[in-house]
C-alpha positions as CSV (number, residue, x, y, z in Angstrom):
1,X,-152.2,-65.9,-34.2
2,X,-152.0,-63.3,-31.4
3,X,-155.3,-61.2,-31.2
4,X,-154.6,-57.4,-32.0
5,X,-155.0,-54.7,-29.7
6,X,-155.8,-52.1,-32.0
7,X,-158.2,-52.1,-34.8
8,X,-157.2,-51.5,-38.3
9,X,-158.5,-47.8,-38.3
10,X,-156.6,-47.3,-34.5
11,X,-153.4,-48.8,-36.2
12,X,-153.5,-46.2,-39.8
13,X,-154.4,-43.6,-36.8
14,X,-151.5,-44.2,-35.1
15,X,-148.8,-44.4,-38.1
16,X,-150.9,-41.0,-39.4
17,X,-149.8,-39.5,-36.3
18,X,-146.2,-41.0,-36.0
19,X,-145.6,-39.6,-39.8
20,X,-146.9,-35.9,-38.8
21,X,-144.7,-35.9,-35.5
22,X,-147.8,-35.5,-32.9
23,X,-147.9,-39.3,-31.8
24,X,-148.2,-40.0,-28.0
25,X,-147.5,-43.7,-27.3
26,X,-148.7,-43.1,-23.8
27,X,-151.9,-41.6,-24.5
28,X,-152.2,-44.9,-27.2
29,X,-151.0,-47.6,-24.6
30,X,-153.9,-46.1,-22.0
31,X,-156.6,-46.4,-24.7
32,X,-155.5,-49.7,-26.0
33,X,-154.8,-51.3,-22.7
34,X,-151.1,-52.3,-24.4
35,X,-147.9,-51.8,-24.1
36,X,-145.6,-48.5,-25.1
37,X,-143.8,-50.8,-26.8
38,X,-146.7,-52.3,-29.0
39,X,-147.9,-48.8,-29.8
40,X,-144.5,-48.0,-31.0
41,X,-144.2,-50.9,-33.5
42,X,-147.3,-50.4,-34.8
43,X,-145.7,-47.1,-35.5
44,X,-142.7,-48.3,-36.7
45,X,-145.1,-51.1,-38.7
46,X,-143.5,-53.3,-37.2
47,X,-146.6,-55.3,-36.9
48,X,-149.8,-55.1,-39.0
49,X,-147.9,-54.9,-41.8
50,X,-150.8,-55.7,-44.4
51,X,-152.0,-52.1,-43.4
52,X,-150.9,-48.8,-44.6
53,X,-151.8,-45.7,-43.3
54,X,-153.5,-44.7,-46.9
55,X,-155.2,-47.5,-47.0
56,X,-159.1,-47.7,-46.1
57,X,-159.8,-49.6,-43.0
58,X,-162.7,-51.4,-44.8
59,X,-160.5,-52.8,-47.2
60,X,-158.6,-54.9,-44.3
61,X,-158.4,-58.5,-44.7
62,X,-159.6,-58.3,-48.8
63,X,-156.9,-59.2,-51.5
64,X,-157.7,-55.2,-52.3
65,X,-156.3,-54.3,-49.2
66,X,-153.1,-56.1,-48.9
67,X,-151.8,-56.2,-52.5
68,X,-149.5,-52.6,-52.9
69,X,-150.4,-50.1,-55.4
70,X,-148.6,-49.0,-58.6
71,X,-147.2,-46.2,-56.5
72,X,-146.5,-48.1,-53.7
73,X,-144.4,-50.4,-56.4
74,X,-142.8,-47.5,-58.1
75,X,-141.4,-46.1,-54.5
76,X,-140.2,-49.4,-53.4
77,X,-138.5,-49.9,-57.1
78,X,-137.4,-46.1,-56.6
79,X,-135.9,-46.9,-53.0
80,X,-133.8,-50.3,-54.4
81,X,-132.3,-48.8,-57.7
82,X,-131.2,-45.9,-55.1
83,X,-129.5,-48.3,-52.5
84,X,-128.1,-50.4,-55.4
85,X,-126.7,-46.9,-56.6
86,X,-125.0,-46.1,-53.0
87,X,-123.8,-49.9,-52.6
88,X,-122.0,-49.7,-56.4
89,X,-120.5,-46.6,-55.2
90,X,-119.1,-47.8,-52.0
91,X,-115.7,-49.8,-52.3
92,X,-115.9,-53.6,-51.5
93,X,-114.4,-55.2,-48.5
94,X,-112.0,-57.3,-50.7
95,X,-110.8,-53.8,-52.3
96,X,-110.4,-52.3,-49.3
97,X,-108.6,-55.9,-47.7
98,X,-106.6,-55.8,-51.3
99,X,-105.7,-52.2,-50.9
100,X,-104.7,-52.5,-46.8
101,X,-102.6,-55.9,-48.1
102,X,-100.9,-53.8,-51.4
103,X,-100.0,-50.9,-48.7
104,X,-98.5,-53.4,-46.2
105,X,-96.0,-55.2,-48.9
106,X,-95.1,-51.9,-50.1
107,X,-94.1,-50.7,-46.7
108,X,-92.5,-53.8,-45.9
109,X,-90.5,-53.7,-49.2
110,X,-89.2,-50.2,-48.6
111,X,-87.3,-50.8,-45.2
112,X,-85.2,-53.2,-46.7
């Protein structure tokens, strides 16, 4: 496992400040002797996943700390019935393929 750059209260720093809009990756790579791109991803959580940006850095590392809250639950439940929502909406491929194929008879059948 690839030692981390940042501690856990660095990282929930970081995304704090990537959510409000005032992060400054450079500033972050200079302090953490890292990359841009490292900074970015742990903005992006990317890496250090386990954390989140609520959560208290002493609870890193304890079953308390990586298991998601019922709120954190609810959202993600929230977020999936939405893109189920959006993906019934959308027409399939094999409609659209059925559709293109339906068109291209009919126009073939017309100019005869």
């Amino acid at each position: 496992m690839a030692q981390r750059s940042a501690s856990a209260q660095q990282i929930l720093e970081i995304r704090r400040q990537a959510d409000a809009g005032t992060l400054n990756p450079k500033a972050w790579a200079d302090v953490l002797r890292c990359s841009l791109e490292t900074v970015r991803r742990y903005a992006r959580r990317d890496t250090a996943r386990e954390l989140d940006w609520e959560q208290r850095p002493e609870d890193y590392g304890t079953a308390q700390g990586v298991e998601p809250s019922d709120r954190e639950v609810a959202a993600s439940l929230q977020r999936l019935q939405l893109l189920a929502a959006q993906a019934a909406a959308k027409p399939s491929v094999d409609s659209l393929l059925d559709e293109l194929t339906a068109k291209g008879k009919n126009d073939d059948n017309s100019g005869k």
